[in-house]
FIMI-177747 format. One record per atom (N, C-alpha, C, O): residue number from 1; x, y, z. Coordinates in steps of 0.05 Angstrom, whole numbers, always signed. Example, Ala and Ser with C-alpha at 12.3 -4.5 7.8 and 13.67 -1.06 7.14 Angstrom:
+-----+--------+--------+--------+
: num :      x :      y :      z :
+-----+--------+--------+--------+
:   1 :   +264 :   -114 :   +156 :
:   1 :   +246 :    -90 :   +156 :
:   1 :   +264 :    -66 :   +156 :
:   1 :   +285 :    -66 :   +169 :
:   2 :   +257 :    -45 :   +142 :
:   2 :   +273 :    -21 :   +143 :
:   2 :   +258 :     +1 :   +157 :
:   2 :   +268 :    +23 :   +161 :
+-----+--------+--------+--------+
# end
This chain:
+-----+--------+--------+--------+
: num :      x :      y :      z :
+-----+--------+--------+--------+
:   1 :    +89 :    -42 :   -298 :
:   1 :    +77 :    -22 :   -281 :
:   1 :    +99 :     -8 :   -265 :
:   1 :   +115 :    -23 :   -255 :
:   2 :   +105 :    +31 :   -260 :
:   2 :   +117 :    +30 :   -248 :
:   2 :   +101 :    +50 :   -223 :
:   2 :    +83 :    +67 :   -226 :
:   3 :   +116 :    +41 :   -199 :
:   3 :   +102 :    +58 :   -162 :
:   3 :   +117 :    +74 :   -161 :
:   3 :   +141 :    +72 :   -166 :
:   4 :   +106 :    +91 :   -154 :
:   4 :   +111 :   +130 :   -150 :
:   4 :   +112 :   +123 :   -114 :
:   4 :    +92 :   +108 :   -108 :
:   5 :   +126 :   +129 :    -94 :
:   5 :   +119 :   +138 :    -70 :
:   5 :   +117 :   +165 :    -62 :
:   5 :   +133 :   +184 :    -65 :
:   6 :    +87 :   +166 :    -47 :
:   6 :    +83 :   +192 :    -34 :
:   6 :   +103 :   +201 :    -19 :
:   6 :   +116 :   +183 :    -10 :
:   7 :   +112 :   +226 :    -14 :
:   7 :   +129 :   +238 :    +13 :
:   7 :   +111 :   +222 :    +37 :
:   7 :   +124 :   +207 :    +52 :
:   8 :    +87 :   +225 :    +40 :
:   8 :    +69 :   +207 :    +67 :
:   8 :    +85 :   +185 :    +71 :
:   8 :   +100 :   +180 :    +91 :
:   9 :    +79 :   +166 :    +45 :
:   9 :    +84 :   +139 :    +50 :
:   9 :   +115 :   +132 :    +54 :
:   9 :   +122 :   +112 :    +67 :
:  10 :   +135 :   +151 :    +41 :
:  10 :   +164 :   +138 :    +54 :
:  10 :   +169 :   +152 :    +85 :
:  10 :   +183 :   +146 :   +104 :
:  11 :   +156 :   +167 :    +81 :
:  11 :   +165 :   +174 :   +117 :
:  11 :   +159 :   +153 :   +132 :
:  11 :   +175 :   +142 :   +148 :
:  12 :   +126 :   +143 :   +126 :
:  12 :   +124 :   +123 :   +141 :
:  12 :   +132 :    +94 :   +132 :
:  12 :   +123 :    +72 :   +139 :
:  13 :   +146 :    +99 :   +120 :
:  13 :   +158 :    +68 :   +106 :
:  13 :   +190 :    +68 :   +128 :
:  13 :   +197 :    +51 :   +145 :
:  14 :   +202 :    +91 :   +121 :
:  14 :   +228 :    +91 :   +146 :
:  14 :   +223 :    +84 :   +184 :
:  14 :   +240 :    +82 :   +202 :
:  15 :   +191 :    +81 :   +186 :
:  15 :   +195 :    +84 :   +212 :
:  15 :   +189 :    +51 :   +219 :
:  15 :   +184 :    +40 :   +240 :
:  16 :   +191 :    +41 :   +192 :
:  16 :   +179 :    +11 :   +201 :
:  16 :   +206 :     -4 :   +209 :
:  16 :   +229 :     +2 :   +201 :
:  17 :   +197 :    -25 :   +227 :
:  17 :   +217 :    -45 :   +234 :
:  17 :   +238 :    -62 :   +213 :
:  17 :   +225 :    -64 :   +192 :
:  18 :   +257 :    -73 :   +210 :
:  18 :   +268 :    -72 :   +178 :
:  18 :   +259 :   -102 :   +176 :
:  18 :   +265 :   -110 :   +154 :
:  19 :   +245 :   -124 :   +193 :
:  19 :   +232 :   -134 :   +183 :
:  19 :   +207 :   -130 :   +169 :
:  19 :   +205 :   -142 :   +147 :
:  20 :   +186 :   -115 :   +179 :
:  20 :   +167 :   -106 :   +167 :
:  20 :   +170 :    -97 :   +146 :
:  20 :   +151 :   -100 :   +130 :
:  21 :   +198 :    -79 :   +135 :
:  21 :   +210 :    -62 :   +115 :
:  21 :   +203 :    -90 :    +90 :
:  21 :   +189 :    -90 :    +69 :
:  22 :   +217 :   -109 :   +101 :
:  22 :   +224 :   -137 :    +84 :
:  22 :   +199 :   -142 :    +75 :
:  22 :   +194 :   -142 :    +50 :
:  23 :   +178 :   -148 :    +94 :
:  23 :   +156 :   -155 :    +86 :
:  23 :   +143 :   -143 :    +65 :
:  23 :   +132 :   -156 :    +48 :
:  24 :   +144 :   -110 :    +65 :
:  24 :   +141 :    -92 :    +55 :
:  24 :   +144 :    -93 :    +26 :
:  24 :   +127 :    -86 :    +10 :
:  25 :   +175 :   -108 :    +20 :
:  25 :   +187 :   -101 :     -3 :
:  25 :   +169 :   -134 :    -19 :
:  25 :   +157 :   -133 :    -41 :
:  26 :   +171 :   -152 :     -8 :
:  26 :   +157 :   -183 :    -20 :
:  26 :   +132 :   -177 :    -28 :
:  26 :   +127 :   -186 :    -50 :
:  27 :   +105 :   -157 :    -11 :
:  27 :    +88 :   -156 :    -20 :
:  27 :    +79 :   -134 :    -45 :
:  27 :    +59 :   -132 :    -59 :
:  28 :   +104 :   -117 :    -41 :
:  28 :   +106 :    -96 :    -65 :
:  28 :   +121 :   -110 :    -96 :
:  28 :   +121 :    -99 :   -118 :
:  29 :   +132 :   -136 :    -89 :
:  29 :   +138 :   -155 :   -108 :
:  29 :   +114 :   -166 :   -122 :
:  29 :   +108 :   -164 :   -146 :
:  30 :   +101 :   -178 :   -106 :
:  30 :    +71 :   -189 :   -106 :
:  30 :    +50 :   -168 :   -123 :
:  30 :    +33 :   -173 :   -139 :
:  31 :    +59 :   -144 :   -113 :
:  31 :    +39 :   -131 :   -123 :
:  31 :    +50 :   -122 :   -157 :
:  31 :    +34 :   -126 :   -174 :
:  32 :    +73 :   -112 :   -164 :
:  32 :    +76 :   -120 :   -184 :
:  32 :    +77 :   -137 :   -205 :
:  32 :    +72 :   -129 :   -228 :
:  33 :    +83 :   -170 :   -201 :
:  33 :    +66 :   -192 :   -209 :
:  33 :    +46 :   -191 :   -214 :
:  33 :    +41 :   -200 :   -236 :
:  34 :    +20 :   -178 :   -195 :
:  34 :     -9 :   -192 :   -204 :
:  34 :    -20 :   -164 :   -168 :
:  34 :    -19 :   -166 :   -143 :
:  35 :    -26 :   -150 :   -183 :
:  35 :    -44 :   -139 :   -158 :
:  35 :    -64 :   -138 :   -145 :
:  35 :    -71 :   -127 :   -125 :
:  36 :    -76 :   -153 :   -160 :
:  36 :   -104 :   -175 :   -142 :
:  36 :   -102 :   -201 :   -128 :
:  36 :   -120 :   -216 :   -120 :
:  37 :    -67 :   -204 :   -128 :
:  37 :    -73 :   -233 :   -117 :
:  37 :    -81 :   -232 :    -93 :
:  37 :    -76 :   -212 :    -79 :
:  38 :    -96 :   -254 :    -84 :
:  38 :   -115 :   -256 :    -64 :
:  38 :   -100 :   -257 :    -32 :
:  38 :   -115 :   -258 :    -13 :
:  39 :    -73 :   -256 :    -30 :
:  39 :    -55 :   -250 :     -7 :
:  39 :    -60 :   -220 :     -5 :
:  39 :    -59 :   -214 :    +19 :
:  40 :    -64 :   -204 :    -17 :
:  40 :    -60 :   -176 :    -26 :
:  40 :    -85 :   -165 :     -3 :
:  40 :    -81 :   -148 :    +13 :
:  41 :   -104 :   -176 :     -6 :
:  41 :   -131 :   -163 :     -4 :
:  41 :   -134 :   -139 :    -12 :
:  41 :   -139 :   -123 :     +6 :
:  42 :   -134 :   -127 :    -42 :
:  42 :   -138 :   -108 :    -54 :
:  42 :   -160 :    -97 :    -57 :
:  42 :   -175 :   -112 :    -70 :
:  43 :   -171 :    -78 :    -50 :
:  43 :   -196 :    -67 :    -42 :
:  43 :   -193 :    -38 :    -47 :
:  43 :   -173 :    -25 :    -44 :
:  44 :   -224 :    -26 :    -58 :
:  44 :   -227 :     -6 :    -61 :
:  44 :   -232 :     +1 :    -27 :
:  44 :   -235 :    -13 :     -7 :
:  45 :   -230 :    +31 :    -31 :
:  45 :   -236 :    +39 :     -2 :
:  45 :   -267 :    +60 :    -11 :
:  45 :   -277 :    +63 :    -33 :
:  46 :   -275 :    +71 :    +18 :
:  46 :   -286 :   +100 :     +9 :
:  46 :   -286 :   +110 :    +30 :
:  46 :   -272 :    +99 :    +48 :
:  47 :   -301 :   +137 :    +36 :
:  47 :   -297 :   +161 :    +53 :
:  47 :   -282 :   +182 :    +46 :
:  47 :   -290 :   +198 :    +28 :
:  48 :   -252 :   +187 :    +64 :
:  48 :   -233 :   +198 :    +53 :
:  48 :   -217 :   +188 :    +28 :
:  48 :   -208 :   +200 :     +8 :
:  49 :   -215 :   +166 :    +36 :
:  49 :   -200 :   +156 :     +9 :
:  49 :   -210 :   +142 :    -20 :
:  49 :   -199 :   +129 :    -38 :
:  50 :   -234 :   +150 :    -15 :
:  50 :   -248 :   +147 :    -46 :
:  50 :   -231 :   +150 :    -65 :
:  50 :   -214 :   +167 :    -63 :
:  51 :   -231 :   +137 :    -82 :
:  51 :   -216 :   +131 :   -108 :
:  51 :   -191 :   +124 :   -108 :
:  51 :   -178 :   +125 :   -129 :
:  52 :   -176 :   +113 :    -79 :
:  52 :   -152 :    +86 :    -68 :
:  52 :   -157 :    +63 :    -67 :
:  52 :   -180 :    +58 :    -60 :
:  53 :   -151 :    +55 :    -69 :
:  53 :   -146 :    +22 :    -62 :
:  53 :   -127 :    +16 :    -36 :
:  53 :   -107 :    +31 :    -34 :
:  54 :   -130 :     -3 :    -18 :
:  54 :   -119 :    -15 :     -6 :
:  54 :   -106 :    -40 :     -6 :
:  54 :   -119 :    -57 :    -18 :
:  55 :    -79 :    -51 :     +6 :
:  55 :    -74 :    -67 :     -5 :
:  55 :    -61 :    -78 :    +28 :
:  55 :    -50 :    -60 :    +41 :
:  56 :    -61 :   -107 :    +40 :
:  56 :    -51 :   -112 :    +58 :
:  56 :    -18 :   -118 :    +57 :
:  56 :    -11 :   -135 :    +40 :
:  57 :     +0 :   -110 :    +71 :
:  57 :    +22 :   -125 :    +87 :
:  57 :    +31 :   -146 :   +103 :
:  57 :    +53 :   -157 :   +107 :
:  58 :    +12 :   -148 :   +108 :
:  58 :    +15 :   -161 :   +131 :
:  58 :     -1 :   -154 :   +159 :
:  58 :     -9 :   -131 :   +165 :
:  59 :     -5 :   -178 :   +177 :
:  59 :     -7 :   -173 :   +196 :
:  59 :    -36 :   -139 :   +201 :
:  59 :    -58 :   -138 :   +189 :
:  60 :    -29 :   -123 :   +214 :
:  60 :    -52 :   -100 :   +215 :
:  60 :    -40 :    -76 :   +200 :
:  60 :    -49 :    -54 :   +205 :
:  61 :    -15 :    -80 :   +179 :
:  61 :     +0 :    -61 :   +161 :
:  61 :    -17 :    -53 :   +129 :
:  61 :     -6 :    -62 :   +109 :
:  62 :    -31 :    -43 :   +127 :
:  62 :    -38 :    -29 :   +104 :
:  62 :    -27 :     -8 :    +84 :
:  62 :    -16 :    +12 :    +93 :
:  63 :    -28 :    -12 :    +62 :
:  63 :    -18 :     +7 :    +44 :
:  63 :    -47 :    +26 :    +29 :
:  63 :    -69 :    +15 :    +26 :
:  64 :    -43 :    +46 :    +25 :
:  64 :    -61 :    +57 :     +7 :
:  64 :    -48 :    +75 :    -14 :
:  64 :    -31 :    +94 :    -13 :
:  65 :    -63 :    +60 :    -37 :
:  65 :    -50 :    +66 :    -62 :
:  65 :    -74 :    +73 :    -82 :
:  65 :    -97 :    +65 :    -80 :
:  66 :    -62 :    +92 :   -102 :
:  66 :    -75 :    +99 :   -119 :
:  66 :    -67 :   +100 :   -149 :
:  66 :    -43 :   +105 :   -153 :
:  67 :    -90 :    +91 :   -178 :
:  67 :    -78 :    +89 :   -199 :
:  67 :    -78 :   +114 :   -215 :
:  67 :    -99 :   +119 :   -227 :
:  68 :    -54 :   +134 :   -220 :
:  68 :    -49 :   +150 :   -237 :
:  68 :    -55 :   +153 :   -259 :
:  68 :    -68 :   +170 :   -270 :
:  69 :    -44 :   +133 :   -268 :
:  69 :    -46 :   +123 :   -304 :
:  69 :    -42 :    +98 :   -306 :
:  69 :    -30 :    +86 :   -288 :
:  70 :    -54 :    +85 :   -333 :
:  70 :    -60 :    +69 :   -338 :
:  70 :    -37 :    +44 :   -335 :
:  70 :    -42 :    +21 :   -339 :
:  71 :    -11 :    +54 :   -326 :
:  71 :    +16 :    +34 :   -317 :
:  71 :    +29 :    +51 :   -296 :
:  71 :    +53 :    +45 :   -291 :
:  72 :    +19 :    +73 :   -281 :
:  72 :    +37 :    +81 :   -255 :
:  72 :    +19 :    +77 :   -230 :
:  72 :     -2 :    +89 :   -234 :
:  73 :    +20 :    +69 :   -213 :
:  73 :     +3 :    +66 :   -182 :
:  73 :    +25 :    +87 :   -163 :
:  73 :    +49 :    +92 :   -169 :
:  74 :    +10 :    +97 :   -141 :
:  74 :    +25 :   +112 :   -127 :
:  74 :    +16 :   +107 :   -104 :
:  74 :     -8 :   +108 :    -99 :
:  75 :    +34 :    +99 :    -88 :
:  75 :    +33 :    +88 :    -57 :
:  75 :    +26 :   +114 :    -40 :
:  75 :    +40 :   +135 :    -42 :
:  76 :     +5 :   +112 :    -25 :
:  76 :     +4 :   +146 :    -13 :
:  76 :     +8 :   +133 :    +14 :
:  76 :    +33 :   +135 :    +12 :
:  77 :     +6 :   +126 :    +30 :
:  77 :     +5 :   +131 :    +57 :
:  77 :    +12 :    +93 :    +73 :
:  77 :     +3 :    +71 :    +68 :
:  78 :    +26 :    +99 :    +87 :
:  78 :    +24 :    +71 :   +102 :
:  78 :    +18 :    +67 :   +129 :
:  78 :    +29 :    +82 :   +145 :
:  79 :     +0 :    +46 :   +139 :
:  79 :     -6 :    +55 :   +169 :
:  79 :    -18 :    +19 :   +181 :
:  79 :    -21 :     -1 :   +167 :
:  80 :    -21 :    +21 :   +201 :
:  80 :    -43 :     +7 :   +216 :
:  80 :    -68 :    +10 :   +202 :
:  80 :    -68 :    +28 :   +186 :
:  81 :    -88 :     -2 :   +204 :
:  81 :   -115 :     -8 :   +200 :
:  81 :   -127 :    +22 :   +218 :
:  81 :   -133 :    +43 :   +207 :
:  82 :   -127 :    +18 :   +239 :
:  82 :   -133 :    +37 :   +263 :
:  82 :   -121 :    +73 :   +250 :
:  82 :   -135 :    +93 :   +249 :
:  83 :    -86 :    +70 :   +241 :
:  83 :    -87 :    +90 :   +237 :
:  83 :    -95 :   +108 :   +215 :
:  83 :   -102 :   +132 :   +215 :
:  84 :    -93 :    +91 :   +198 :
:  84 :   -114 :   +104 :   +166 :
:  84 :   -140 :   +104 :   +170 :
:  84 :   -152 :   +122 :   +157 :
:  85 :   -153 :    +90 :   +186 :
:  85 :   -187 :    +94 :   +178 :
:  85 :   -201 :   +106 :   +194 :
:  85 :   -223 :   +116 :   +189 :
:  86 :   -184 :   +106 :   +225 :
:  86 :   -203 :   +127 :   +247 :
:  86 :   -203 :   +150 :   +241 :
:  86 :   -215 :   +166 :   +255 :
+-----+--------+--------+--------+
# end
């Protein structure tokens, strides 16, 4: 499988702490391995982001990602819980 990043999502990937960065990079490991594993909490979303998936980081760090094609996912946006869904 290969991840496309949004312009959204590396902006907000640079503003993270470079631990969080770390965290970042293990669960984007994870997610290549097996993207349902159950650390992940992979979830469809809806509202605005109908037809994303979400995927946890950690802690209140969310990813929202979307599947392109049948082997590319594209990371769109990264945020807080609070800041993606309000």
């Amino acid at each position: 499988m290969k991840i496309l990043l949004h312009r959204h999502f590396e902006k907000q990937y640079k503003k993270l702490l470079p631990d969080e960065q770390r965290r970042f990079k293990e669960r984007r490991d994870l997610f290549l391995e097996d993207e349902f594993h159950s650390s992940l909490n992979n979830h469809a979303l809806r509202g605005k982001y109908a037809g994303c998936r979400s995927i946890s980081v950690g802690g209140d760090l969310r990813v929202v990602c979307k599947r392109i094609a049948p082997d590319i996912v594209i990371f769109v946006i990264m945020g807080t819980h609070s800041e993606l869904y309000s």
